[in-house]
C-alpha positions as CSV (number, residue, x, y, z in Angstrom):
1,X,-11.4,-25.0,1.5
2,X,-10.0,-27.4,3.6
3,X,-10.9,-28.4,7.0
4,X,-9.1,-25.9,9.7
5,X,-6.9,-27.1,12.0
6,X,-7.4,-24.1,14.4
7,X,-9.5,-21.0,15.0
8,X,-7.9,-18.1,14.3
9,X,-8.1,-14.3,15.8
10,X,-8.1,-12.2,12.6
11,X,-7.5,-8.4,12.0
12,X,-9.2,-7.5,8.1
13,X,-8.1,-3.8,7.2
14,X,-9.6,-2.9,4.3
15,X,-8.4,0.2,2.6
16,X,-10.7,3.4,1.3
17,X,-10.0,2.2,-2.4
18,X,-11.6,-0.7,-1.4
19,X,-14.6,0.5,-0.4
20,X,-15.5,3.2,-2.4
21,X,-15.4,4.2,-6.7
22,X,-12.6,6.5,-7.9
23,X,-15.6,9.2,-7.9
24,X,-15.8,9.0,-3.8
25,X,-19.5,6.9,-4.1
26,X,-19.6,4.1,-2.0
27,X,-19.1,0.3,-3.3
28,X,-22.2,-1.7,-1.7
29,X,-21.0,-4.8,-3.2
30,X,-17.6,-4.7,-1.8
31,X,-19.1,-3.9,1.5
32,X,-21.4,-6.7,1.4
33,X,-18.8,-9.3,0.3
34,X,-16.5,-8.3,2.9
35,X,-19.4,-8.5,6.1
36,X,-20.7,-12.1,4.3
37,X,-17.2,-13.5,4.1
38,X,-16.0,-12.1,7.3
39,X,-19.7,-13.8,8.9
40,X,-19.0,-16.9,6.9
41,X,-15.2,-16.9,8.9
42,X,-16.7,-16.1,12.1
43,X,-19.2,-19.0,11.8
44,X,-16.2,-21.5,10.8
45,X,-15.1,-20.5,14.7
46,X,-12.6,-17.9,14.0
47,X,-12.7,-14.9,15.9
48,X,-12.9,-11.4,13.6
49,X,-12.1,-7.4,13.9
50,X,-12.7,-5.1,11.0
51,X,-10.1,-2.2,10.6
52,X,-12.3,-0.1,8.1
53,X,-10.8,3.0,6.6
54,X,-13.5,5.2,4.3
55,X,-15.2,7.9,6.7
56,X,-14.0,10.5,5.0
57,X,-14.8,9.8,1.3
58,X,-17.6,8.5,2.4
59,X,-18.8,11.5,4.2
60,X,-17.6,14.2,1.0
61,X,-19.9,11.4,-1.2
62,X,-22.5,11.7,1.0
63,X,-22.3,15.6,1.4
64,X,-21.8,16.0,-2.5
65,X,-18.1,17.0,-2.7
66,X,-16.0,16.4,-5.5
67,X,-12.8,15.2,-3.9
68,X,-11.5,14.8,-0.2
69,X,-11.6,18.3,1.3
70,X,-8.4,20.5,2.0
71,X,-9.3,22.2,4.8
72,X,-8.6,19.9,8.5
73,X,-11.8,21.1,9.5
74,X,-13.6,20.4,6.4
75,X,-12.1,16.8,6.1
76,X,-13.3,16.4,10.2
77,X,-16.5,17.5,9.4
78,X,-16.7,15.1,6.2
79,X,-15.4,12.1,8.4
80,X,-18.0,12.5,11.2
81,X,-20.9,12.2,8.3
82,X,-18.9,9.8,7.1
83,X,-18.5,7.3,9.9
84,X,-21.9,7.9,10.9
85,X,-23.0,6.8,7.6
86,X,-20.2,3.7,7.1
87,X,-21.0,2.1,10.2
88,X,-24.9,2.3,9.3
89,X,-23.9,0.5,6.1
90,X,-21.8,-2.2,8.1
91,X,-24.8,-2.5,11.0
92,X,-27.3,-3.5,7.7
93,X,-24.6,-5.9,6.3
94,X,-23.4,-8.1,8.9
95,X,-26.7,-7.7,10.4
96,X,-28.5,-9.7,7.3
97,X,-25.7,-12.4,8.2
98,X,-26.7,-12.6,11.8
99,X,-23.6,-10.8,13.0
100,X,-23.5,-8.0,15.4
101,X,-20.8,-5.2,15.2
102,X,-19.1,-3.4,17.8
103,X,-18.1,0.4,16.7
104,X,-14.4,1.3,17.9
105,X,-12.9,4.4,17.3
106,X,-9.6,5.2,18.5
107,X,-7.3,8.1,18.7
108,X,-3.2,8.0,19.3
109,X,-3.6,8.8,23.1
110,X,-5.9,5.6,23.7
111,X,-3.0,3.1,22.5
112,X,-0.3,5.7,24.0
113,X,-1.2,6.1,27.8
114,X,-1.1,2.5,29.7
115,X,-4.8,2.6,31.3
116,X,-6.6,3.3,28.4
117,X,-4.6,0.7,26.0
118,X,-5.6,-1.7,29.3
119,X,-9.2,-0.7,28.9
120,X,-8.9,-0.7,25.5
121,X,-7.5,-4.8,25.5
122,X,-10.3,-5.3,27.8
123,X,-12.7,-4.2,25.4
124,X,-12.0,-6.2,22.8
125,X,-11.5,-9.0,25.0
126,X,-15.1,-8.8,25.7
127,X,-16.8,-7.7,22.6
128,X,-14.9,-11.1,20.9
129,X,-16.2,-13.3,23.8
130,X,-19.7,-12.2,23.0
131,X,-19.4,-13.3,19.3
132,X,-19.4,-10.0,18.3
133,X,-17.3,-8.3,15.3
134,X,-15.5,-4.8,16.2
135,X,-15.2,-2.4,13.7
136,X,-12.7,0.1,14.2
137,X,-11.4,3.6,12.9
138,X,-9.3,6.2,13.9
139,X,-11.5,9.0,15.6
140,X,-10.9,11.6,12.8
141,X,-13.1,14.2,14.1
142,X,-11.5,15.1,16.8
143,X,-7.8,13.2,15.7
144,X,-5.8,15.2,13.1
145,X,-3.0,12.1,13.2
146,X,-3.8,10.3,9.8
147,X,-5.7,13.4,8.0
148,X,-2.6,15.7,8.7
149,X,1.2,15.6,9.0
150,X,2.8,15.5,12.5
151,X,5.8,14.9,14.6
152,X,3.9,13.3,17.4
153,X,1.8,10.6,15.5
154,X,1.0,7.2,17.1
155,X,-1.4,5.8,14.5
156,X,-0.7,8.0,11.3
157,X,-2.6,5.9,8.9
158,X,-5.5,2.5,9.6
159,X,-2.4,0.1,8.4
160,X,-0.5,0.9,11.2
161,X,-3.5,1.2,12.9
162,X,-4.8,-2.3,11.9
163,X,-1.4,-3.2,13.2
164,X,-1.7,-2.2,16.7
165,X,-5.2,-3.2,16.8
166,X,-3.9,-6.6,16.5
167,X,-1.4,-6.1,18.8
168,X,-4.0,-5.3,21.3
169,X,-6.5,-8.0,20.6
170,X,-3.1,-10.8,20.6
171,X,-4.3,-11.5,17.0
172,X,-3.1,-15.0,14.9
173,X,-3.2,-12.8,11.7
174,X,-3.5,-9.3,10.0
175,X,-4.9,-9.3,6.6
176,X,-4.1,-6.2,4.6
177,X,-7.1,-5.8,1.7
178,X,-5.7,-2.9,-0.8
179,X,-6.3,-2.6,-4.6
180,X,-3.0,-4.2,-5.0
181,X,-2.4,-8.3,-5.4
182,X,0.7,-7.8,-2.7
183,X,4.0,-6.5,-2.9
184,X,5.8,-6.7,-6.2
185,X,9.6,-6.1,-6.3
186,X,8.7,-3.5,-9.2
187,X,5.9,-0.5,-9.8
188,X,3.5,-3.5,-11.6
189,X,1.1,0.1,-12.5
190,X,4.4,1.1,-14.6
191,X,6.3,-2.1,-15.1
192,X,4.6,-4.8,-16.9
193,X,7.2,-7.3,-15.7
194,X,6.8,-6.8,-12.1
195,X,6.8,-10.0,-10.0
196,X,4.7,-10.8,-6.7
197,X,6.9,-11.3,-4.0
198,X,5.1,-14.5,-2.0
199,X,6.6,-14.3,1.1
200,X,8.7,-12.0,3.2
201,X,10.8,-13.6,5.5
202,X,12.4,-9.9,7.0
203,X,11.9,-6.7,5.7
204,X,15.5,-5.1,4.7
205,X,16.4,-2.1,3.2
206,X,16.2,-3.6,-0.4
207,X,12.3,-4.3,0.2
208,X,11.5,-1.0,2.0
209,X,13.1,0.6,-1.4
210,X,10.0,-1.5,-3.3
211,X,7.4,1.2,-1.8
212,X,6.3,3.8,-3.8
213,X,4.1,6.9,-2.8
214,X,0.7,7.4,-1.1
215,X,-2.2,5.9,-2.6
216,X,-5.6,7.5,-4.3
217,X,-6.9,10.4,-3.8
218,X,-9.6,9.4,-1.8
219,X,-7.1,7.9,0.3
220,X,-4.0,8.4,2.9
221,X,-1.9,5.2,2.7
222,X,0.3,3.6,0.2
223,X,3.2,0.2,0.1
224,X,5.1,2.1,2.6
225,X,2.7,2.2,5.1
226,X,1.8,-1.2,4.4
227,X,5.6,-2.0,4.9
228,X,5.7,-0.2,8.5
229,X,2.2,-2.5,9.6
230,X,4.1,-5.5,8.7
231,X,7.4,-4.3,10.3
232,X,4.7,-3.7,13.8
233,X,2.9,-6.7,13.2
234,X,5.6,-9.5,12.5
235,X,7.7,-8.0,15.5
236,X,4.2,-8.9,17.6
237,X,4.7,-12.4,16.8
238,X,1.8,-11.5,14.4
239,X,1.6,-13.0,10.4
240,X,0.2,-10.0,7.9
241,X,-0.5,-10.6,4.4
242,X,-1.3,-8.1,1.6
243,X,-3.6,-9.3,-0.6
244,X,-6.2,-7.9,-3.1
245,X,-9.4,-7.2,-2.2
246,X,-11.4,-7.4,-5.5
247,X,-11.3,-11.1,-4.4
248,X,-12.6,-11.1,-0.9
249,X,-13.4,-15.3,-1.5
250,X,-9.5,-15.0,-0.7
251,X,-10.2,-14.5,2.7
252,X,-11.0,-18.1,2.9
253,X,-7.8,-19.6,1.3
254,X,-5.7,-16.8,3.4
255,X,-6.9,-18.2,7.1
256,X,-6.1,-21.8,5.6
257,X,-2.6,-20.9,5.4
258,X,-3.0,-21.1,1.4
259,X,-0.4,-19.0,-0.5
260,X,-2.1,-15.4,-1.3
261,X,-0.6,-12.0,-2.5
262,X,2.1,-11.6,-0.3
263,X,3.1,-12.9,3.5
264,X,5.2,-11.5,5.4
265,X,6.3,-13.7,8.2
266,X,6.3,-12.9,12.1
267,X,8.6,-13.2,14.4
268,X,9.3,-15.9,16.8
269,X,7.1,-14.5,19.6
């Protein structure tokens, strides 16, 4: 890689496919290659926050279930295991890299009322000056905004989450890591001559029609929820690029400014 010209502040969302097999078990090595890259960036003087999705298939793994639970209670219940159990995983990782992690979970009230998105700012402000990494979540035990449908969601799903956590922290950059190479102005799953769209200079109407449906179904999110982070993030001034995260070494070429998966360019803040 070559030498940076400046240190960037970095949101990394990583997405629930990402972290765990299509049977719900959890992927150590993805984990383990996201917390040594991410150490690796934060050593190279760039400041880092984790959005991490996964408490919820995590927490039905870890509890023996065979799919993400129907009932709201059930999937509550399953993320509460689950988180305990994630951030436990993450504490070991980035810990055998020298890094200390911050745990931050948020609900759509916190980035909705004025004093506690203040304090909120303030946090982070503070947990980055230390050194140390924050991982954050939505609060889903006691938050029904991204496990259920609602009029009055804030968050709805961790991209747009990831997206306002960078608002918050006045990130440089919000990396989007999915089991997708970037945005591809076809279905690539269904059309073998789909082409990756590089860059995104605005998102129109003709590129919002690109997104398909939700994701896995471990999962919540999907290309049109990545399409609303970028529409949140590159109105903040803020760069957001969807890339694949079965190569997390991309991380590396992505806060060079090197061309991966897809950019979608902010705007003039």
């Amino acid at each position: 890689m070559s030498e940076l010209t400046r240190a960037l502040r970095i949101v990394v969302k990583i997405g629930t496919s990402s972290l765990t097999r299509p049977d719900g078990s959890r992927n150590l090595r993805n984990m383990d290659l996201l917390a040594r890259t991410m150490c690796d960036l934060q050593g190279m003087g760039h400041e880092m926050i984790l959005v991490s999705s996964g408490a919820i298939a995590i927490g039905s793994g870890k509890l023996g279930l065979a799919a993400r639970p129907a009932q709201l209670r059930m999937k509550q219940a399953a993320a509460a295991v689950g988180q305990c159990e994630m951030m436990h995983i993450y504490d070991k990782f980035f810990g055998e890299y020298g890094q200390t992690v911050a745990q931050v979970l948020l609900t759509g009230e916190d980035v909705a009322d004025p004093a506690r998105k203040a304090h909120l700012s303030g946090t982070f402000s503070a947990l980055l000056g230390l050194g140390v990494i924050p991982v954050v979540n939505e609060n889903d035990s006691v938050s029904a905004a991204e496990i259920e449908t609602g009029e009055h969601k804030v968050l709805g799903d961790n991209d747009t989450l990831s997206a306002i956590v960078a608002g918050l922290c006045r990130a440089d950059l919000l990396i989007l890591l999915s089991d997708i190479d970037g945005l591809y102005d076809s279905d690539p799953h269904t059309n073998p001559d789909a082409k990756l769209i590089p860059v995104v200079d605005e998102i129109t109407p003709e590129i919002c029609e690109m997104a398909g449906g939700v994701g896995s179904k471990w999962g919540t999110g999907g290309m049109r929820t990545k399409l609303d982070a970028a529409q949140l993030a590159t109105s903040l001034g803020i760069d957001m690029v969807l890339a694949n995260s079965a190569r997390m070494e991309a991380l590396y070429d992505i806060a060079a400014g090197k061309s991966v998966g897809t950019r979608f360019v902010a705007h003039r803040r």
